[in-house]
N, C-alpha and C positions, 0 to 999 in steps of 0.2 A: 368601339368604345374609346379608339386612342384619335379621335378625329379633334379633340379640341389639340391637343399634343400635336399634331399635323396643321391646323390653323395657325399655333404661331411658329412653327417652322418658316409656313410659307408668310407670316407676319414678319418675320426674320430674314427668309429673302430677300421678301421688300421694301427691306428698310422702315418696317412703321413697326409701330405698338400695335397686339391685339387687343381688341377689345375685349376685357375680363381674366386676363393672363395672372391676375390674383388669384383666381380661382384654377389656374389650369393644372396645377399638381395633382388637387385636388378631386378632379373631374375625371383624372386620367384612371384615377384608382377603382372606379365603380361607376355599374351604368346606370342613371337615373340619382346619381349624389347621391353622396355619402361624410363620412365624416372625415375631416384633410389628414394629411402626414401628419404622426405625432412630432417628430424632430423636425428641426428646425436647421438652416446651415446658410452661410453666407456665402454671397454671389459676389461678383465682378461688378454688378451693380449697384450693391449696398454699402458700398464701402465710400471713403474718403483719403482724396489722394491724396490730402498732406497727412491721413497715418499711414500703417503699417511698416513693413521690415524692407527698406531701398538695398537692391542688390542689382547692377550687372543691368542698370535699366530696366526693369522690375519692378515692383510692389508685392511683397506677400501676406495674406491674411490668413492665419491661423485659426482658430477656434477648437471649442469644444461645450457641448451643452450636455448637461444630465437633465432627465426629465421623467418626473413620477408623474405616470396618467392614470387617473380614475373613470371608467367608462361602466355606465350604467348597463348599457346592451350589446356586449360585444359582436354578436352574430346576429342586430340587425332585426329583432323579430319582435313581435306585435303579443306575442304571450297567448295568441288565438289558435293556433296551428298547430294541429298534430304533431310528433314526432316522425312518425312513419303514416304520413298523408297518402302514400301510393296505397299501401296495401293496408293498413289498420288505420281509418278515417275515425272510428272510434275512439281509439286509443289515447295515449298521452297526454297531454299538451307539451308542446317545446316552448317553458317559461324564457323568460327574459331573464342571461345571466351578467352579471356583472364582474370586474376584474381589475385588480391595478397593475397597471404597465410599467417597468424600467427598461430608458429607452438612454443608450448612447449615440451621440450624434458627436463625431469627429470632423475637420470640414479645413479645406483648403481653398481658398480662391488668389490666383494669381490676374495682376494685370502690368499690362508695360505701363510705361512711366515717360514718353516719347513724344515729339513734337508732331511727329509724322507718322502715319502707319497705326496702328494698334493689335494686340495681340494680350487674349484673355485664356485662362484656364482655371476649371473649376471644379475640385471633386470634393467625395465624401461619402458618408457614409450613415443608415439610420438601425441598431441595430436593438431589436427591441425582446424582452423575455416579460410574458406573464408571470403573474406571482400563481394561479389557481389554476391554468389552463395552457399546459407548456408545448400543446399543440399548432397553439396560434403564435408562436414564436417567428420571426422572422429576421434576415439579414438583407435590406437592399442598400445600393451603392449607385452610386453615378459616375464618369469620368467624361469633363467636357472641353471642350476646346472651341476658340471662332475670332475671328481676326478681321483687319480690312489691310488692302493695299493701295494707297494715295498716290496712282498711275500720274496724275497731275491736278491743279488747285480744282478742276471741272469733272475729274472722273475717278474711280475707284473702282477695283472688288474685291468683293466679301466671301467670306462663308465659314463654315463650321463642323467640326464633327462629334458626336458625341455616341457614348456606350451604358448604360442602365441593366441593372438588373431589379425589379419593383414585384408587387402583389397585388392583388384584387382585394378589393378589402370585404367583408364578409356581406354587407347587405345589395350586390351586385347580384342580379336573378344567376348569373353563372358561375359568381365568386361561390354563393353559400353552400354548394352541395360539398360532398369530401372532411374528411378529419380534420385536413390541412390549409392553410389559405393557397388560392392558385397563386405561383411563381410564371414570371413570362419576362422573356429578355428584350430591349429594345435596340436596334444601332440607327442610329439618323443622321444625315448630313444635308445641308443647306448650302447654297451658295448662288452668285447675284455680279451682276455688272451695275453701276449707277454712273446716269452723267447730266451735266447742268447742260443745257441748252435754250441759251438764248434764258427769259424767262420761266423757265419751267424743268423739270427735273423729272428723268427718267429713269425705273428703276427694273429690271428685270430680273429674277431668279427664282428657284430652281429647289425642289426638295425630295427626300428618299427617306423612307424608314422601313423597317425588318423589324417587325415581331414572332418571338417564337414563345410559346407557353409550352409548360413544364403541364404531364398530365396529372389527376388528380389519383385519388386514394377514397376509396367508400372504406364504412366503419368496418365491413366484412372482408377488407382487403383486396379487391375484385378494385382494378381501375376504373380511371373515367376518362374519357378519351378528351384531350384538349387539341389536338395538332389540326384538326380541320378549323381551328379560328388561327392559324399560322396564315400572316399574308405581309405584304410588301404594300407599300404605297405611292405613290409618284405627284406630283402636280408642277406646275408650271406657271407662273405668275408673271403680270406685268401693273407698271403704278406711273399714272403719270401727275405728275405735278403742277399747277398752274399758282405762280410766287405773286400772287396780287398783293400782294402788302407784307411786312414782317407780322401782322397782326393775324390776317386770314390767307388762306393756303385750298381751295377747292382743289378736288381730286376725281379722276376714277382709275378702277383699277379691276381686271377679270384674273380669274385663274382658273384651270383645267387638272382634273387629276384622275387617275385610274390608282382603283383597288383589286388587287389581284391575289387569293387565295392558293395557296400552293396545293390544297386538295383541290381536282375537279369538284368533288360534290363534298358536302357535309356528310354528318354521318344519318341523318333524316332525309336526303337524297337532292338539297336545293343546292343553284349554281350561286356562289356568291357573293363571285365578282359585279363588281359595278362599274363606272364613269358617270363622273358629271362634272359642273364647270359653276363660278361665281362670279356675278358681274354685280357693281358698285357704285356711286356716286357718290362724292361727301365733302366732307369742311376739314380741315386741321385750322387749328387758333390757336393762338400763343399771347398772352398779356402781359409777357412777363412772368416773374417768381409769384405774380397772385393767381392767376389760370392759366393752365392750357389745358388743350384734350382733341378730341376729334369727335367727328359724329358719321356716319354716310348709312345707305339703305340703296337696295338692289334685289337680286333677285337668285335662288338657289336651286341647283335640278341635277336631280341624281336619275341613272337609269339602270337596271340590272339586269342581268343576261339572264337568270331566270324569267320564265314569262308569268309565273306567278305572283310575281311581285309585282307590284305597280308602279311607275315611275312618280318620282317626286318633283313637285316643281311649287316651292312656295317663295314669301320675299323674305328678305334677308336682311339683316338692320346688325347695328353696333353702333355704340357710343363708350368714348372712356372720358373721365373728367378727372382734374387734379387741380382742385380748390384750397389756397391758403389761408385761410379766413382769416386769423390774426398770424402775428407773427410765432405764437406760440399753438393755433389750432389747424390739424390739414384734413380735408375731407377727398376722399378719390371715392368712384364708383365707379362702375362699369355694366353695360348690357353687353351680349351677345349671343347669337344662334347658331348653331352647328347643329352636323344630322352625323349622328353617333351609329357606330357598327354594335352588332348585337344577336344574336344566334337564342334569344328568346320567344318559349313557344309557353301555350297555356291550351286549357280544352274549353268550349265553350261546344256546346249542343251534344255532348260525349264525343266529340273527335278533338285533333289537337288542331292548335292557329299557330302559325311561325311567322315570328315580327321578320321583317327586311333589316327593318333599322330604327332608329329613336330619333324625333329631331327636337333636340334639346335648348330651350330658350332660358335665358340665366342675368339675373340683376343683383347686382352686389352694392353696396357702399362700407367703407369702413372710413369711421372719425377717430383724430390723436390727438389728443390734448395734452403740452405738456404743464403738469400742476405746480410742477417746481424743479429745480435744476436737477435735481434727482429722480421726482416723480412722472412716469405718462401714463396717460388713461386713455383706454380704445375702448370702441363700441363697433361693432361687424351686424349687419344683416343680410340676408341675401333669399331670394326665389327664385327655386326654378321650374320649368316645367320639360316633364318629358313624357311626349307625345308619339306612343310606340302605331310604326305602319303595318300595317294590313292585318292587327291583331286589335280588338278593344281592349285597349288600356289607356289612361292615362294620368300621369304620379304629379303631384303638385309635392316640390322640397323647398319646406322651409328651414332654413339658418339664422340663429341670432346668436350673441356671444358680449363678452365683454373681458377686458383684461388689465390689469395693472404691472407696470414696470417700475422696478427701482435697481439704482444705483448703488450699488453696495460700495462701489470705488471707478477710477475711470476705466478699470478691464473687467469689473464682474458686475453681472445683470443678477438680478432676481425678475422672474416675470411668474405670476399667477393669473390663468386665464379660463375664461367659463364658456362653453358651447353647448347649443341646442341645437340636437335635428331633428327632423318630424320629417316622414315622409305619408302623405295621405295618397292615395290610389283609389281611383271607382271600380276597381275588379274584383268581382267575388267571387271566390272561389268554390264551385260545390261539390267538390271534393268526389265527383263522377268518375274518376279515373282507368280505371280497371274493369270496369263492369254495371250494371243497373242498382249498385246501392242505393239504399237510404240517403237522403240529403241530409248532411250533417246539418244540423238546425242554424240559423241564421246567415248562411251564403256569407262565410267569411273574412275579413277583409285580407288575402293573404300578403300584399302589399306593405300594409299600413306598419309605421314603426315608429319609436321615440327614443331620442339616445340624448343623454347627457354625457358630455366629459367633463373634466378639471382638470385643467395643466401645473403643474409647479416646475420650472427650469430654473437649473442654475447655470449661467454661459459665461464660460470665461473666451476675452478676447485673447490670444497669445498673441498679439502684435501691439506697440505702440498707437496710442490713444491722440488724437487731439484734444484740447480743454476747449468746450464750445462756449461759446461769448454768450455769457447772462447778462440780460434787460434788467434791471432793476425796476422792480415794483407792481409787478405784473403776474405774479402768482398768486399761491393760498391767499395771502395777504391778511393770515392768521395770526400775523405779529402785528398788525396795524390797527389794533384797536385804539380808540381815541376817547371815548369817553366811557363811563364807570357801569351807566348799563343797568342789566342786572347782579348788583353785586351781592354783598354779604350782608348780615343783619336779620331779624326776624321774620316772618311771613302767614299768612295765612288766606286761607280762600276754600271755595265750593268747587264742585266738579260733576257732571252728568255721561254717563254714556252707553256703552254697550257689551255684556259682558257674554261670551260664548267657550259653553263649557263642551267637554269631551269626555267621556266615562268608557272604561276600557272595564267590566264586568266577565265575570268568570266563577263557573260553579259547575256543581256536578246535574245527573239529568239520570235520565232512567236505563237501565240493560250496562247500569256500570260506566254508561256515557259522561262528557262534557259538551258544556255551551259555552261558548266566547263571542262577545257581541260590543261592537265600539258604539256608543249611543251619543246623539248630545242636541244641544238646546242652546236658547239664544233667551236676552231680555234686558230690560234698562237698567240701570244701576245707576245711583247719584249718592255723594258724598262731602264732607268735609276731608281738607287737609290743613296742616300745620308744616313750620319747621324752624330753623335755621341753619345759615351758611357762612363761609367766607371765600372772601377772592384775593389772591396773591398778585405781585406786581406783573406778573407775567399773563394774569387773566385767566387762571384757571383756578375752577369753582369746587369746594368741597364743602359736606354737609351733612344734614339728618332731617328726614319728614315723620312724621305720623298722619295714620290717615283712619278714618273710619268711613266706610258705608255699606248700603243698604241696597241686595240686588234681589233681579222678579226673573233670574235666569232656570230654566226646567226640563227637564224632559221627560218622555211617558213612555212605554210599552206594554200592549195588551192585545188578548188572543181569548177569543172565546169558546176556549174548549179545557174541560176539565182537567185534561194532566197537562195544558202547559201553566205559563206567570204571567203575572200582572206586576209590573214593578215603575215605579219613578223615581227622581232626585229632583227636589228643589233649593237653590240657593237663596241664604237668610241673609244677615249682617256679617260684617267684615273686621278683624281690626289689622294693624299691622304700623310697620317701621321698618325705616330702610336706609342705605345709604345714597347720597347722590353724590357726583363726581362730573366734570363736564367744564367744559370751554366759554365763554364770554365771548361773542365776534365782536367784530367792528362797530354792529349798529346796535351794539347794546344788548341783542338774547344771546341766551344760556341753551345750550346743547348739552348733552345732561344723558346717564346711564344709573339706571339704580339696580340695586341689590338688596333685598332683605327678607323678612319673614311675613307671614300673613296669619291667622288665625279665622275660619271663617263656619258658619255656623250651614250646615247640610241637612236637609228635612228628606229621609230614604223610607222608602214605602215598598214592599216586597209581601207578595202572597202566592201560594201556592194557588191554584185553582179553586184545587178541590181537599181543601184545607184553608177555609176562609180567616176561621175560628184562630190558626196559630199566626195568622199573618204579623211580621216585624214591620212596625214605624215608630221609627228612630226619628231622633234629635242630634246627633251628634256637633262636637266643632272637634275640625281638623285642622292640621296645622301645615302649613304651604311654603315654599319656596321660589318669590316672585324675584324675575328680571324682567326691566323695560328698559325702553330710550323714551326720550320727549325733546322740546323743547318750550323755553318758557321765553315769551315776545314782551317785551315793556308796551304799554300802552298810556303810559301818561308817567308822572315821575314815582308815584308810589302804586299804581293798579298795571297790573300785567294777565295774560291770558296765557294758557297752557293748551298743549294737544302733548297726549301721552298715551304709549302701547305701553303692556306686560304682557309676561307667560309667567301662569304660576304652576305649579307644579304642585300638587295635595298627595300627603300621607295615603296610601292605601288602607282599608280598611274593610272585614267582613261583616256582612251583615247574618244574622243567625235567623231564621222564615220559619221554622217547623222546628221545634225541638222534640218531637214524636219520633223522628228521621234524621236528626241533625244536620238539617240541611243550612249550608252555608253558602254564601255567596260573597265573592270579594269586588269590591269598588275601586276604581283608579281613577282619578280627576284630575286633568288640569282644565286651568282657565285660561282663553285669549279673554285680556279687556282695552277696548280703548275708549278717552275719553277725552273731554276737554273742558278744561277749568278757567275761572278766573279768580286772581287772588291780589292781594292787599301786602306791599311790604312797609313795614313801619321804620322811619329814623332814614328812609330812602333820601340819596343827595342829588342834585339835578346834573344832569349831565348833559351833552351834547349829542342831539339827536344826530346819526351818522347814515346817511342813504349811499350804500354802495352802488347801485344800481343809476342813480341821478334821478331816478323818478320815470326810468322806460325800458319798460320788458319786451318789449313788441319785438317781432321777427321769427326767426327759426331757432329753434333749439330741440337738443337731442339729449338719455342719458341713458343710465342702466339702473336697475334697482333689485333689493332682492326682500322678501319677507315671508309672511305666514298665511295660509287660507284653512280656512274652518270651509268643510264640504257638510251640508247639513240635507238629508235626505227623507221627507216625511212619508212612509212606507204606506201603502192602503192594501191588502191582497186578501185573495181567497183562497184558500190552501185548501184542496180536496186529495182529501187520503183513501187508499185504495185498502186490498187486500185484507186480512183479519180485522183492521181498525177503520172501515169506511165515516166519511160523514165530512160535512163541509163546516170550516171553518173561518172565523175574520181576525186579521192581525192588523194594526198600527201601532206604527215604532216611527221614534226619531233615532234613525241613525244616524253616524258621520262621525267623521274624526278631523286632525287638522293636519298639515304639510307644509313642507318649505316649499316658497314658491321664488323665482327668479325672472327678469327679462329684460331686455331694453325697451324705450321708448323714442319717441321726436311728434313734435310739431310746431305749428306756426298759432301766433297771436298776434291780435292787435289791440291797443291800445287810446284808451281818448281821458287824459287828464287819468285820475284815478283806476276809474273803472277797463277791466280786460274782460276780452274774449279773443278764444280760440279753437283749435282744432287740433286731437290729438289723436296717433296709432300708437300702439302696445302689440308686443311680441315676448308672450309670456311661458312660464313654461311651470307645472306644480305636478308634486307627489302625491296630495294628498286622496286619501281614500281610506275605505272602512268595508269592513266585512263581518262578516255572521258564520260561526262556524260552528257545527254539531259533530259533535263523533259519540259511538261508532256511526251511527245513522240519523237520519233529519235532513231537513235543507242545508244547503249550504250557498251564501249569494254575498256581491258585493260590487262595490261601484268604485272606483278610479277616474280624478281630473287626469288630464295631460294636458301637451301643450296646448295652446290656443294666441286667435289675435281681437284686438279690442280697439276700435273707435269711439271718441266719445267728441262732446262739444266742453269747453269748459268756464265758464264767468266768473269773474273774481275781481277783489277790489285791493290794491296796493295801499299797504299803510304808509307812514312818513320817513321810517326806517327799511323803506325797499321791499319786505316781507309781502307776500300775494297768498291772501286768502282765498280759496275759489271752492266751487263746486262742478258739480262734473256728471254729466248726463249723457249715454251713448247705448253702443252696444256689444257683446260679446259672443265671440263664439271659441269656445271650446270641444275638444274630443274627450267622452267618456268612453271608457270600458266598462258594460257591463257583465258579472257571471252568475248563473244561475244553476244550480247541482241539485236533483232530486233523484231517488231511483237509484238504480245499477244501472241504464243502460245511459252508455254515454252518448248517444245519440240522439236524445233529448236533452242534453244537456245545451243549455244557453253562454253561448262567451263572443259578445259585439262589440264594436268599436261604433259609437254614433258622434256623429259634428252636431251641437244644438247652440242654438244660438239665444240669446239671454239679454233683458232689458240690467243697463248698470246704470248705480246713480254713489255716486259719494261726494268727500270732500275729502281737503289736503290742505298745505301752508307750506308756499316754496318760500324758503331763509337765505337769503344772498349770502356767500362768503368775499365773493368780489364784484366786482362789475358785471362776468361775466359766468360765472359759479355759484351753482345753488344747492343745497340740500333739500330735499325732497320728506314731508310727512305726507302721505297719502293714504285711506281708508275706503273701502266700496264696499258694495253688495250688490251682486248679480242674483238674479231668479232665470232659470233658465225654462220654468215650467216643470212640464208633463214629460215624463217618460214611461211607456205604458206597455205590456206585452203579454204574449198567451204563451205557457211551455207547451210542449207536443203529445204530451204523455197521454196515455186514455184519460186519466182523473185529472181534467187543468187545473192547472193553477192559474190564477189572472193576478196581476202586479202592477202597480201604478207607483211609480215614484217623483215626487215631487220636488225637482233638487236645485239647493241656492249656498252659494257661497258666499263669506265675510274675507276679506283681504286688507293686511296693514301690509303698506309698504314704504321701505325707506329707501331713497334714491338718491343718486348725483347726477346733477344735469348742468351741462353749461351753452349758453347763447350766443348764437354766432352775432 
């Protein structure tokens, strides 16, 4: 597992960059990816040599970062999987726990300061305490060192040593078992001769590394033997150069290495050691401060002294690229393949399979844009795949992320940053272990996982800063508005769209029981608004609307069987008033946040079965608590068009069904609405129409966004009951609830006069999900989105103010979880993980803030179909669910 860590050693030898060495910390920590070091520390390379502290020929860089991490899933698991899977396959489940991190990150990096020769050093520290979980506590450290000697203007050498002490981070098939995370020590040393000859550059050198792991701790106190993954590494490298131009640089280059385990045998009785060797071909290119990078492909063969193993021999590729698109945006990516060590076994036919190794293929890109002399924005994605030998397995990891830096002053950062992992795996687990059990029902995914984090660091530099030289006029360019826009004054207009409710119901049930069931519904809604505003010289908008309308939003649930309900909600008329607040751009729209109250009229319908006669249908209005954003686009000097989201939030409220029994049932609603208007401002004064964009969006562009999805699920099932109460029965419900959702995006369009089209990927990730739960007894079921990625195509037409109206037709695919709980015995119990993939179709309105900078309104709806399945039980159940998601999302993207 420490093989990418070993590739740039010997990258390091050789004098070149590896390819994807952004990722390599991260890779080192878990086999098959995972999620990177939370701390963060400065290197010999990050630095600039007109800052830091000049001593003695010297440079010193101090630092220190604090960082409070949020991690949805700390140990890595899928929420599918027993507890004690060896021996109670029944039992548990090991949910999904989450935890916040404070992590100290102290950090020194020195470097000479010299005409000739160089000499770097670099240590630190990452020392991390849960607030819930003080087991996963950890202290790792690094202390490095690596230099060169300039023998004369033709020849040199280099090398390095370094000492580590690091952890496995918990979703590593070896990391997860134990109380504790596994501790393991590293010492590595590099070194290389280089010489110019003639035209061409020759590099050879040379690498060693020593791992030792610390053993593990089961919950019973009984060890876990870690020392037979104790091994040593060697390889040998050479790189030759051919100087065809200062532009391009062809190359090849082989290297040879042995892995030598200090056990003969593991402790399942295989030989470990290996040998194998890599040969290469490729380009280095250099354009200057606007590209360089490298590219080459060859070929990789590993062999292993057990004969159990098969030898490997596949090709072998890498590319790095470092792209300055403007002077303000950089894009770097990188691919790479390595064959990762690994002591992972699994049982397939009831005996066990023991991997050799993993050969791990990996593509990254991250973009930086800086937004202002204080502000940058990054977007990260990255896929890997790890493709385990002589065992079926194979994990597909996905990454997406996004992050914001600011400048509190020139030595302290603020950075908040967002990450996604998803790992999906085709291996199922049937939980055979021990003996001829029962197949836990649905062949597992044991594999499969979802992790969100949240970073917030605060970094101070302790060394003297440079002031980096600002461009003028070339940021937000949110002080450059020029004409009046949409300003102040009175207003009104109509509006149409879509409104999707959520009901979160709760009451009591029989034998002393409760029900809690999240329901919800979807329908059109149109209306009138009103208001007025003003705008100050600075171009920001304050104000007040009213609005009334009129929505056909519903939902239903029914069951034909005497002791359960029948109940719905529908939504009537609306009124309400609000605040708005919001910015004026350049070309005239208003970006815009409101606040206010809603009053809205609810039609609730509730019967007992078998108590027709006392059924409640109500009329009530409830009173609501709506926030939105929007924005509003001029379209001529007094007509403008709106797109606008809210979340409203409704008063609870019970309803009374049977006063015989005084049965009650309580209601909780909120609304997702989005819509889009056109309206009328009177006393409007003409202004200058302003196109930041010049009239061409075409090209690449990439961003991140984050918003809200409504999961709506139309249930169809047959519930057959056993024991005392036999007899079959039909339920349809709309259920579903809503969730935050987040992701980045990129694509390419082109342009002809007005009209676009293009082509867009999504790498999304959502919470949202709904459940049905009965106590003491009844069913109990429920559905979960997760991450997923989305292609679509998109057409749109660019107004005169830069704004790109478009629509958007593609496709989706997402992971559900679904659960399904009947009975006592948990071995009919239903909990999968399914990838379904889904027709989308919406629209959006990208608002230019510069040339190159846009804000994103975007809205979809995916149907993903049919989800259909049988429980095991003697008396089936059969279930069909029908599931489709609504998504607003608001983004920033900018075009290279």
């Amino acid at each position: 597992m420490h093989k990418r860590r070993l590739s740039l050693h010997i990258a390091l030898a050789l004098g070149i960059t590896a390819a994807g060495t952004a990722g390599a910390q991260e890779s080192t920590k878990t086999e098959g990816g995972a999620a990177p070091t939370p701390g963060e520390a400065v290197t010999a390379d990050d630095v600039d040599r007109s800052s830091g502290w000049a001593a003695g020929g010297f440079r010193f860089f101090p630092q220190l970062s604090v960082t409070a991490l949020y991690d949805s899933n700390i140990y890595g698991v899928n929420g599918s999987v027993p507890v004690d899977k060896w021996n109670d396959p029944s039992g548990p489940i090991q949910e999904e726990t989450s935890d916040t991190v404070g992590i100290l990150t102290p950090s020194l990096a020195v470097r000479s300061d010299w005409e000739r020769h160089e000499l770097n050093f670099n240590a630190g520290a990452n020392l991390a305490r849960y607030r819930d979980n003080d087991d996963e506590d950890y202290n790792d450290y690094w202390l490095n060192a690596d230099g060169r000697y300039d023998i004369n203007e033709r020849s040199n050498v280099f090398g390095g040593l370094g000492i580590s002490r690091d952890h496995e981070d918990r979703t590593s098939p070896e990391g997860a078992a134990g109380v504790e995370p596994i501790q393991y020590d590293s010492l590595d040393a590099h070194g290389g001769y280089a010489r110019r000859i003639g035209q061409t550059v020759l590099r050879l050198g040379g690498t060693a590394q020593r791992i030792d792991y610390e053993d593990g701790v089961n919950a019973d106190g009984t060890e876990i033997n870690h020392d037979d993954r104790d091994r040593d590494i060697y390889a040998l490298g050479a790189r030759l150069t051919y100087l065809q131009s200062a532009q391009i640089r062809p190359f090849v280059q082989a290297s040879a290495e042995r892995r030598r385990y200090e056990t003969d045998r593991d402790d399942y009785g295989f030989e470990r050691d290996s040998d194998g060797y890599r040969a290469a071909a490729g380009i280095d290119f250099n354009y200057g401060p606007t590209l360089e990078g490298e590219v080459y492909a060859g070929v990789l063969h590993q062999s292993f002294d057990d004969p159990r193993f098969d030898s490997i021999t596949r090709p072998d590729f890498g590319a790095r690229l470092t792209w300055q698109a403007t002077p303000f945006t950089r894009v770097r990516g990188s691919v790479d393949r390595s064959l990762e060590e690994t002591t992972y076994w699994q049982f397939a036919d009831g005996a066990p399979d023991f991997a050799s190794s993993y050969l791990y293929s990996r593509a990254e890109v991250l973009a930086e844009h800086r937004l202002t002399p204080r502000t940058t924005l990054s977007a990260l994605a990255s896929y890997g795949q790890a493709e385990y030998q002589n065992v079926d397995r194979t994990d597909d990891l996905i990454g997406a992320g996004f992050g914001v830096e600011y400048k509190l002053s020139r030595n302290l950062l603020l950075q908040l940053d967002y990450r996604h992992y998803q790992r999906d795996s085709d291996y199922r687990d049937p939980f055979n272990y021990k003996s001829n059990q029962d197949v836990y029902n649905g062949d597992l995914f044991d594999g499969n996982y979802q992790r969100d984090q949240v970073y917030l660091r605060l970094k101070a530099l302790l060394y003297p800063v440079r002031d980096t030289p600002v461009v003028a006029g070339t940021f937000s360019g949110l002080g450059e508005t020029r004409g009046a826009g949409l300003g102040g004054g009175f207003y009104a207009g109509a509006q149409a769209g879509i409104s999707g409710l959520a009901t979160a119901t709760e009451g009591p049930r029989g034998n002393q029981g409760n029900d809690e069931a999240d329901m919800a519904g979807q329908g059109w809604t149109s209306g009138l608004f009103a208001g007025w505003g003003m705008t100050n010289r600075d171009h920001w908008y304050g104000g007040v609307e009213i609005e009334g309308a009129r929505s056909g939003a519903d939902w239903s649930h029914a069951k034909n069987k005497s002791s359960s309900r029948t109940f719905s909600l529908d939504m009537n008329d609306s009124w309400g008033a609000s605040l708005r607040g919001g910015r004026v751009l350049s070309n005239g729209s208003l970006l815009y946040a409101r606040a206010g109250l809603v009053r809205s009229e609810f039609d609730t319908y509730y019967q007992a079965n078998d108590a027709p006669a006392n059924a409640a249908d109500d009329s009530d209005r409830q009173t609501g608590k709506r926030f939105g954003v929007g924005v509003d686009v001029p379209a001529g000097k007094h007509l403008f068009w709106r797109m606008d989201y809210s979340i409203t939030d409704y008063d609870d409220y019970d309803v009374v069904y049977d006063t015989t029994r005084d049965s009650i049932e309580n209601f909780h609603t909120r609304e997702g609405l989005f819509r889009i208007g056109l309206g009328w401002r009177f006393g409007a004064q003409d202004y200058q129409v302003v196109d930041p964009t010049d009239g061409d969006i075409s090209g690449f562009y990439a961003g991140a966004q984050i918003g809200r999805t409504q999961l709506r699920s139309d249930l169809d099932a047959i519930h057959n009951d056993g024991g005392s109460n036999p007899g079959r029965s039909r339920l349809t419900a709309d259920f579903g609830d809503a969730g935050a959702s987040a992701g980045i995006f990129a694509g390419y369009g082109w342009q002809w006069d007005r009209v676009y089209f293009g082509l867009e990927a999504d790498v999304e990730n959502s919470n949202a999900e709904w459940q049905h739960v009965r106590t003491p007894t009844g069913r109990n079921f429920s559905l979960e989105q997760k991450g997923g990625q989305a292609l679509s195509a998109r057409l749109g037409y660019q107004l005169d103010n830069g704004t790109l109206l478009y629509a958007r037709l593609g496709k989706a695919r997402s992971q559900f979880n679904y659960r399904y709980v009947k009975g006592g015995d948990r071995r009919n119990d239903i909990n999968r993980d399914e990838m379904e993939i889904g027709n989308r179709y919406g629209l959006g309105a990208e608002v230019p803030l510069t040339p190159n900078t846009f804000v994103r309104f975007d809205y979809n709806r995916t149907d993903y179909g049919e989800l259909a399945f049988e429980t095991t039980h003697g008396n089936t159940d059969t279930v069909s669910l029908d599931n489709e998601t609504d998504e607003f999302r608001l983004g920033v993207g900018y075009r290279f």
